[in-house]
C-alpha positions as a Markdown table, in Angstrom:
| # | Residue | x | y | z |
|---|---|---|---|---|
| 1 | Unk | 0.0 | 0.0 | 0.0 |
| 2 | Unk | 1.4 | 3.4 | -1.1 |
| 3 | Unk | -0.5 | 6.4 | 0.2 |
| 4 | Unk | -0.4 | 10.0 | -1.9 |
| 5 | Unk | -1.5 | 12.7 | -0.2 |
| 6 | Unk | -2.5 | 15.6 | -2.8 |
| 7 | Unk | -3.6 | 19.2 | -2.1 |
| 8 | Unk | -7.1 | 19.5 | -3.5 |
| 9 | Unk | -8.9 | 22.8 | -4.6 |
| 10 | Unk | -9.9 | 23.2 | -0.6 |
| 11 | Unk | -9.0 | 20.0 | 0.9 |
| 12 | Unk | -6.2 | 17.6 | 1.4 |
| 13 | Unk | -6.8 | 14.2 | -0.9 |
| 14 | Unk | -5.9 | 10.8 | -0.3 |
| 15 | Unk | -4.7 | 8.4 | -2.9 |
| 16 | Unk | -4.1 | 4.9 | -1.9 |
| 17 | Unk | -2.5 | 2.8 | -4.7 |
| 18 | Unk | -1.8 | -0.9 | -4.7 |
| 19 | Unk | -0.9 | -2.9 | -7.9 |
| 20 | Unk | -4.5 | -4.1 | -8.3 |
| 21 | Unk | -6.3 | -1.0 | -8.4 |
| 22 | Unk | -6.4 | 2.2 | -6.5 |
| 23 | Unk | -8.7 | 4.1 | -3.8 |
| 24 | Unk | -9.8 | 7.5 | -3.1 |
| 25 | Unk | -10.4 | 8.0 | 0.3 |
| 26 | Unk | -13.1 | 10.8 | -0.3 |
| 27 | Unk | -15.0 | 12.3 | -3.1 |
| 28 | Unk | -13.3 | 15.4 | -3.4 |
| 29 | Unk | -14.8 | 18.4 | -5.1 |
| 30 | Unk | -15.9 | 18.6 | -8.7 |
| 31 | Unk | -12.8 | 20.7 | -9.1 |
| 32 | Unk | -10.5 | 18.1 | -8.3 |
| 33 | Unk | -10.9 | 15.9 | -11.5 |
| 34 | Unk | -8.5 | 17.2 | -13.7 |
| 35 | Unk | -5.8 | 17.1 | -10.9 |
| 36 | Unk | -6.6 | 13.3 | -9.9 |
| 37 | Unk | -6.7 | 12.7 | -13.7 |
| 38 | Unk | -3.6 | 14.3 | -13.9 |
| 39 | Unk | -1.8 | 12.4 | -10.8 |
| 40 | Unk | -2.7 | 8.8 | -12.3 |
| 41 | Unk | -2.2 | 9.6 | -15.5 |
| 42 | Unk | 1.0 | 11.0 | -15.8 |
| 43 | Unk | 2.3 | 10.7 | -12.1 |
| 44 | Unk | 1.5 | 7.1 | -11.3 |
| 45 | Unk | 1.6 | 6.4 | -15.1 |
| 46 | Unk | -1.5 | 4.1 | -14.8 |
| 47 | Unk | -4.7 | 4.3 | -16.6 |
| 48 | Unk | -7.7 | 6.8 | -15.4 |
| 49 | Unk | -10.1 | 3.5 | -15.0 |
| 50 | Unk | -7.5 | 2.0 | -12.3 |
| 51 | Unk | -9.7 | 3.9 | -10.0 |
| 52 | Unk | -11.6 | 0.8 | -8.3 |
| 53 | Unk | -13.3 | 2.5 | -5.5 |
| 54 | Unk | -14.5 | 6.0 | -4.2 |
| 55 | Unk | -15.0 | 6.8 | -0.5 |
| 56 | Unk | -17.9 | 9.6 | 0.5 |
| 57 | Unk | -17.6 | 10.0 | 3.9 |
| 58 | Unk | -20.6 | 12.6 | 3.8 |
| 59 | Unk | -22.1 | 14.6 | 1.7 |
| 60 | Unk | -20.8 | 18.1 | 1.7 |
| 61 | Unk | -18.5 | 19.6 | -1.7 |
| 62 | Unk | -15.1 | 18.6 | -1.2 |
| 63 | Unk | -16.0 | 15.3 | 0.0 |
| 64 | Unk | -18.9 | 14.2 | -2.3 |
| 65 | Unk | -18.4 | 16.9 | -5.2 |
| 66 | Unk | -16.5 | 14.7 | -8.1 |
| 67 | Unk | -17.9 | 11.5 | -6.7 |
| 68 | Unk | -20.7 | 10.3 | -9.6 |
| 69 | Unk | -18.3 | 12.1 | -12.3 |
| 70 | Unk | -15.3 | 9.8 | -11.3 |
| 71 | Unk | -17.8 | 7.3 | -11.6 |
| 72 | Unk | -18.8 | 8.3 | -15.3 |
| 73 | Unk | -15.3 | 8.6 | -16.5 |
| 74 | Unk | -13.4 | 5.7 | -15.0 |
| 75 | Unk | -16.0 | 2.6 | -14.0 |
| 76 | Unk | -15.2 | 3.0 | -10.5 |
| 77 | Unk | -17.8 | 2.0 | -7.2 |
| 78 | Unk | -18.7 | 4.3 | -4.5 |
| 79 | Unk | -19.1 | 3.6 | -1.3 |
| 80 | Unk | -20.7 | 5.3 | 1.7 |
| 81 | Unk | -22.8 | 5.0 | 5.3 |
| 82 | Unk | -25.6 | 2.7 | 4.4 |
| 83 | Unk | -28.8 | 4.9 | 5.2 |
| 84 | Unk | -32.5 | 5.0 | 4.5 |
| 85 | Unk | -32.7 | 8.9 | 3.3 |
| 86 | Unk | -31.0 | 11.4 | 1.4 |
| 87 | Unk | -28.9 | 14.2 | 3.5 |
| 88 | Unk | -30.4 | 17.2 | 1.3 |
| 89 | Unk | -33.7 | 16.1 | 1.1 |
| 90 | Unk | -36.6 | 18.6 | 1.0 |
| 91 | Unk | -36.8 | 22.0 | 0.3 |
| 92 | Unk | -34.3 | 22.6 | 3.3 |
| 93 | Unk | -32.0 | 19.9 | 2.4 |
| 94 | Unk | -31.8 | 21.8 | -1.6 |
| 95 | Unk | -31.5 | 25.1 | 0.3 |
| 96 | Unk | -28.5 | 23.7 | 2.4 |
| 97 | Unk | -26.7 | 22.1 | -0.6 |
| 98 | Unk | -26.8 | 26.0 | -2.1 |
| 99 | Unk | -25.4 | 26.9 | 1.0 |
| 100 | Unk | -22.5 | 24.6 | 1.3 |
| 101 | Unk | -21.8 | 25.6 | -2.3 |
| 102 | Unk | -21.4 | 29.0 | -1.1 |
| 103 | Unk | -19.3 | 28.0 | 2.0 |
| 104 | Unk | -17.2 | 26.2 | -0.3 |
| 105 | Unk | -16.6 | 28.7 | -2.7 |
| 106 | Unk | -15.8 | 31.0 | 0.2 |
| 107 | Unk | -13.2 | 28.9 | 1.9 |
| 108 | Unk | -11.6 | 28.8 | -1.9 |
| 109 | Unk | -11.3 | 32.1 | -1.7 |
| 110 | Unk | -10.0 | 32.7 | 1.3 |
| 111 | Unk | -7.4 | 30.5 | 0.5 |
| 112 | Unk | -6.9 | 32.4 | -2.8 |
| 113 | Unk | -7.9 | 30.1 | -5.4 |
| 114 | Unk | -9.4 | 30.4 | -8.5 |
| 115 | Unk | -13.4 | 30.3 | -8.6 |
| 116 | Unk | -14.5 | 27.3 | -9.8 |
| 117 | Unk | -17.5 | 25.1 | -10.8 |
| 118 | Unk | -18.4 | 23.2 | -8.0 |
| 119 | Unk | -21.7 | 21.9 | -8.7 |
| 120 | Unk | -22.8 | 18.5 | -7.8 |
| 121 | Unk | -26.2 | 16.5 | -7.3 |
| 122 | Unk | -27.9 | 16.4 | -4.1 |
| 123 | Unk | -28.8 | 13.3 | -4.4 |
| 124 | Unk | -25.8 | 10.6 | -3.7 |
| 125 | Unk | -26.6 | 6.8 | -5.7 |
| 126 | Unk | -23.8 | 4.6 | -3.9 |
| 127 | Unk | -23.0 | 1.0 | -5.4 |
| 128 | Unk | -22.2 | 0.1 | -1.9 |
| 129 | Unk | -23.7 | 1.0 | 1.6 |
| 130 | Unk | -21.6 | 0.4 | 4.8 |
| 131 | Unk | -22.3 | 0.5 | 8.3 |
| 132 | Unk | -19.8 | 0.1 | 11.5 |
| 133 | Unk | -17.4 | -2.4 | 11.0 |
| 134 | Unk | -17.6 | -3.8 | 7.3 |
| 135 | Unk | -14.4 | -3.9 | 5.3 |
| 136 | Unk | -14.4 | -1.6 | 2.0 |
| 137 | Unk | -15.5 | -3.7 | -1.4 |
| 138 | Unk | -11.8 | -4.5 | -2.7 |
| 139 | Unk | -9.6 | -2.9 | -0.1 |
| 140 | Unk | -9.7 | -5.3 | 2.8 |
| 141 | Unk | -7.1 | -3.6 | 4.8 |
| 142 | Unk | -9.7 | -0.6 | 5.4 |
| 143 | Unk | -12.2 | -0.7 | 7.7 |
| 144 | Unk | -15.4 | 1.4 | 8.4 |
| 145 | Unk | -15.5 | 3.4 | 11.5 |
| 146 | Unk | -18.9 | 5.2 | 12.3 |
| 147 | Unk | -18.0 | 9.0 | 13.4 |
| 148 | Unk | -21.3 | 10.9 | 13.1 |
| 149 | Unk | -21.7 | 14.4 | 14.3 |
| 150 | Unk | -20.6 | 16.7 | 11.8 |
| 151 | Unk | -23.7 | 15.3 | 9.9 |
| 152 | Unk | -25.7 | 12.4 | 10.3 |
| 153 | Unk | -23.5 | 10.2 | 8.4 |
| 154 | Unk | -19.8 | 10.9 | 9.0 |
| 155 | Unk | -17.9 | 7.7 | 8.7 |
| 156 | Unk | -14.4 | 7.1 | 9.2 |
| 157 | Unk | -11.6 | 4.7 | 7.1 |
| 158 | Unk | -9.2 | 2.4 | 9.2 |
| 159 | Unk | -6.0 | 1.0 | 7.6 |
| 160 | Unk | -5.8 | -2.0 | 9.8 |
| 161 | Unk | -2.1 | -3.2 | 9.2 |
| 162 | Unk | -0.7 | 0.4 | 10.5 |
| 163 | Unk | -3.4 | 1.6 | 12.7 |
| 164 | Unk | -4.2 | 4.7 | 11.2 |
| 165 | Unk | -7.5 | 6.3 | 10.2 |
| 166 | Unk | -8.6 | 9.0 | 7.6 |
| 167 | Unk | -11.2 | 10.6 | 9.9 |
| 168 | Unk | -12.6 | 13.3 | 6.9 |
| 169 | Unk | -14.1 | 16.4 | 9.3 |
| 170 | Unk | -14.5 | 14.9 | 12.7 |
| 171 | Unk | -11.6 | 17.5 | 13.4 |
| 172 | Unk | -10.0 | 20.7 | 11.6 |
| 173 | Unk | -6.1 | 21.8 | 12.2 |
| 174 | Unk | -6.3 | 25.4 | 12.3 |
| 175 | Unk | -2.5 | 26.8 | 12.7 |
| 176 | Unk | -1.5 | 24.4 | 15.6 |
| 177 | Unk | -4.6 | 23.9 | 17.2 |
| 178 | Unk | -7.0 | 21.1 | 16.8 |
| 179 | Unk | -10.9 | 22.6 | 16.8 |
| 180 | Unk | -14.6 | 21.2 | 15.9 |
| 181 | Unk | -15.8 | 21.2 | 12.4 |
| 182 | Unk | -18.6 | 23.7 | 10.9 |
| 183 | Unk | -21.0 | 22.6 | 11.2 |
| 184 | Unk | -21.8 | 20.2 | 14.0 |
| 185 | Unk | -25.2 | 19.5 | 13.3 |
| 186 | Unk | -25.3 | 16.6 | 16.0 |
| 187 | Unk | -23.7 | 17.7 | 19.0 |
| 188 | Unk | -24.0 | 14.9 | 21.3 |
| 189 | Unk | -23.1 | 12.1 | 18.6 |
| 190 | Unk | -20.2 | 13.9 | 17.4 |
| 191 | Unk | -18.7 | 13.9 | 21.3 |
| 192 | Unk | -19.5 | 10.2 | 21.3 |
| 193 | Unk | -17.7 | 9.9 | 17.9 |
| 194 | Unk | -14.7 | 12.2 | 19.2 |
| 195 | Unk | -14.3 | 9.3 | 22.3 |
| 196 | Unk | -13.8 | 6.4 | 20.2 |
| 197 | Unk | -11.6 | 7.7 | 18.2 |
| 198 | Unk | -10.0 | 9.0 | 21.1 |
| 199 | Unk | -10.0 | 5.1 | 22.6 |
| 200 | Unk | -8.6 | 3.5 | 19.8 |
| 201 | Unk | -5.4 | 4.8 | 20.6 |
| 202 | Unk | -4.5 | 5.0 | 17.1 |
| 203 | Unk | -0.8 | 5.6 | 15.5 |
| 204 | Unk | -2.3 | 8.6 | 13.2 |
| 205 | Unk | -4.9 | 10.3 | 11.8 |
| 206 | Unk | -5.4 | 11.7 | 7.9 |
| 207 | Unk | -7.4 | 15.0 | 8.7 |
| 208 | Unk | -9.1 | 16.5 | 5.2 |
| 209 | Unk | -8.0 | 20.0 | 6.3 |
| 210 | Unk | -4.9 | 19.5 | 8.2 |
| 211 | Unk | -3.1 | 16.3 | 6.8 |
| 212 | Unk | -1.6 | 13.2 | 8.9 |
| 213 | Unk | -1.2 | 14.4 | 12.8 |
| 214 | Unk | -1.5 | 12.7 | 15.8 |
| 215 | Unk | -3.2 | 14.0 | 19.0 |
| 216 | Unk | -1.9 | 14.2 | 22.4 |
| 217 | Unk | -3.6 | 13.5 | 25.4 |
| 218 | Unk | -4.3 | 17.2 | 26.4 |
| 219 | Unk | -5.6 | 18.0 | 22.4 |
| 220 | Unk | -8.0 | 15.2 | 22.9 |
| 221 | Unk | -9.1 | 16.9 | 26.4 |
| 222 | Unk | -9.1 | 20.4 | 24.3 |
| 223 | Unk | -11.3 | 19.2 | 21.4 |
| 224 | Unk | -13.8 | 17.6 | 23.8 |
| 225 | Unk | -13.9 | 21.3 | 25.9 |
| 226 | Unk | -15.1 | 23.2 | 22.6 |
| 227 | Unk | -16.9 | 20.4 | 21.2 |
| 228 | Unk | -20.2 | 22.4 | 21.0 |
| 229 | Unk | -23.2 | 21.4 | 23.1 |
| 230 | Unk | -26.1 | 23.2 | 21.2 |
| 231 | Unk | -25.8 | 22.1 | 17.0 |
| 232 | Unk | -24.0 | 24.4 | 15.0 |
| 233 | Unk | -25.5 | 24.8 | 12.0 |
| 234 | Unk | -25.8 | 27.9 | 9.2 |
| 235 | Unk | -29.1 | 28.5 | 9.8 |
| 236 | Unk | -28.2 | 28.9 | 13.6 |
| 237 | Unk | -25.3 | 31.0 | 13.1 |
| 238 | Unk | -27.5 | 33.2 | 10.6 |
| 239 | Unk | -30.2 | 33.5 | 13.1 |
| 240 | Unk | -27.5 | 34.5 | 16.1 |
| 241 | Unk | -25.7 | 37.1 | 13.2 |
| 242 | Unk | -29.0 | 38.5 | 12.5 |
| 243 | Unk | -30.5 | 38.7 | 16.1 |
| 244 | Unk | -27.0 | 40.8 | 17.1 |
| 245 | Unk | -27.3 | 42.6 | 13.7 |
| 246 | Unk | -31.2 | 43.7 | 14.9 |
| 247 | Unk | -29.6 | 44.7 | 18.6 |
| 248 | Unk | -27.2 | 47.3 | 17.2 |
| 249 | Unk | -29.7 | 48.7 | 15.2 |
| 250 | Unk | -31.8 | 49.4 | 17.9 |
């Protein structure tokens, strides 16, 4: 097993390659094809369609964004948490999936990149769904670990053999501090998620903002101090921005 970890349009990517085919341990943004393309093509000097097999960890731009276009262009299988409903579903779920667009295309900015298209379906159509425990569809060695709390259907990817995990969002690196994701729209699952991790006493993680790290006993006691208690959501930040907006006006 060879991992590559790439800088995506917002994100960090992960690449895992072994002679039989190769992984993607998230579904990047739609922004990211060209670069993957790119990587495999003339970097790894293997054929686009060696792509087996696509993690989504959840549903938000840069992890789900490029996800049924990979699938299009190279054959490949996704895989994801094995659930009954579709995270943007409803009116509201359509109206958050504009507004993670528009997060997205902030945080790009921010970090001075190029505007880009980033539009993907709502609406993910895995080949495979996985709950707690099962084994990814060709990849053995990686195991799925349940972290929910930044949405409803985080999971998590264990490499086995070396005891490290690529844990998507359940934290962010931000300078040399370890902090919550935004948003955290299940509060008391995401602390719950936070402790096992935490008790698997693992050798590393792979953070998707923030790269490989591992936490020390006191970060661990640090994330679980600002792990929010109320959900952190846009619409609650919006209403809190716009109830302090009406104050000063008053």
């Amino acid at each position: 097993m060879k991992l590559h970890q790439l800088q995506g349009y917002i994100q960090c990517v992960y690449l895992v390659e072994y002679p039989e085919g190769l992984l993607l341990l998230d579904g990047c943004c739609r922004a990211d094809i060209a670069m993957l393309k790119r990587t495999i093509t003339e970097v790894l000097q293997r054929p686009f369609s060696d792509l087996k097999l696509v993690v989504v960890t959840h549903m938000h731009p840069d992890h789900a964004g490029a996800a049924h276009k990979l699938r299009e262009l190279t054959g490949c299988k996704i895989a994801s948490a094995k659930t009954s409903k579709h995270w943007y579903r409803g009116f509201g779920g359509r109206l958050l999936h504009l507004t993670d667009l528009l997060l997205a295309g902030w945080v790009a900015g921010r970090l001075g990149k190029p505007r880009k298209n980033l539009w993907y379906s709502p609406f993910l159509h895995p080949d495979f769904g996985l709950v707690d425990g099962d084994c990814l569809p060709y990849f053995p060695e990686w195991q799925v670990v349940s972290t929910p709390g930044h949405t409803d259907r985080d999971i998590s990817v264990l490499h086995t053999p070396t005891r490290r995990m690529y844990v998507a969002d359940l934290m962010v690196k931000v300078k040399s501090r370890f902090i919550p994701p935004f948003p955290v729209f299940h509060p008391n699952q995401y602390k719950v998620s936070l402790q096992k991790v935490r008790d698997m006493q693992l050798d590393a993680l792979w953070l998707a903002h923030g790269g490989e790290v591992s936490l020390s006993v006191n970060e661990y006691a640090h994330l679980a101090t600002v792990a929010p208690r109320l959900p952190q959501t846009p619409w609650r930040a919006t209403k809190i921005k716009a109830k302090l907006w009406l104050r000063t006006r008053k």
